[in-house]
N, C-alpha and C positions, 0 to 999 in steps of 0.2 A: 504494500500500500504506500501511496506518497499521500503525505502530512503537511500540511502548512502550519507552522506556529508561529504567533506576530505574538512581540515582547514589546514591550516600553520602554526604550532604548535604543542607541544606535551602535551598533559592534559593527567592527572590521574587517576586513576577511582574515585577520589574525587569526581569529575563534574559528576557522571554517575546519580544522583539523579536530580542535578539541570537541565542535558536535558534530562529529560523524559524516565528514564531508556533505553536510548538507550547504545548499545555495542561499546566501546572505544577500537580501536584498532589504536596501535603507528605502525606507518612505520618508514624503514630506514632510508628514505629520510627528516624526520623531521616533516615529515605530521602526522597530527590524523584523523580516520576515524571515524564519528559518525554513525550507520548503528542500523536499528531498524523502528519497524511498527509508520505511522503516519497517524493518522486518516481523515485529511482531509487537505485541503490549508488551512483554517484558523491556524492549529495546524503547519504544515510545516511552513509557517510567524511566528509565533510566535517562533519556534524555530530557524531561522536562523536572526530574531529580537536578539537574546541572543549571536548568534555567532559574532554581532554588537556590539551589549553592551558593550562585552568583549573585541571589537578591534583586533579580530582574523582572519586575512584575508580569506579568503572563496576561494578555490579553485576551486571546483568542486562540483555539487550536480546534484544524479542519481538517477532514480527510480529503484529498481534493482529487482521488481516483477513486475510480468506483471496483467493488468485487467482480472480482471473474464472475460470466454465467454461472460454469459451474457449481457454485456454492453460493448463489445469489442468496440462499433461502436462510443459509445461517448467519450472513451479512443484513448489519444497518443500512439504512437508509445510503442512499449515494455521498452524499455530504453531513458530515456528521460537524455540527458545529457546537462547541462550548465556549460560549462568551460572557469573561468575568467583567465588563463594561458595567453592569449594571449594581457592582459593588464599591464603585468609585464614590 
């Protein structure tokens, strides 16, 4: 599955090693987007474990491919969105 996670923050492509060669893209708004394949919930936890770590507030995180046919049925929805905006 590829993941998109927008933090509150702007990182470097410094950090692109340390989460998992995912692609760092800066918005206007002040937000980073981390976006890149993750293999499974254990590996998604453990990288947004790091978005913790770091004390990087967490915006929003979206699955931004959808499940194979194959196993459409034990798959959520296509886009799976959880956004902490509304705890601001």
């Amino acid at each position: 599955m590829v993941y998109q996670i927008r933090v509150e923050c702007h990182l470097d492509d410094q950090w692109t090693d340390w989460f998992g060669n995912m692609t760092i893209t800066l918005q206007e708004n002040g937000d980073t987007l981390l976006t890149g394949p993750i293999a499974d919930q254990a590996a998604l936890f453990g990288l947004l474990k790091k978005v913790r770590d770091l004390g990087m507030p967490l915006v929003s995180l979206n699955r931004v491919e959808p499940c194979p046919e194959r196993s459409r049925r034990a798959c959520k929805p296509d886009v799976l969105s959880t956004s902490l905006e509304q705890e601001k």
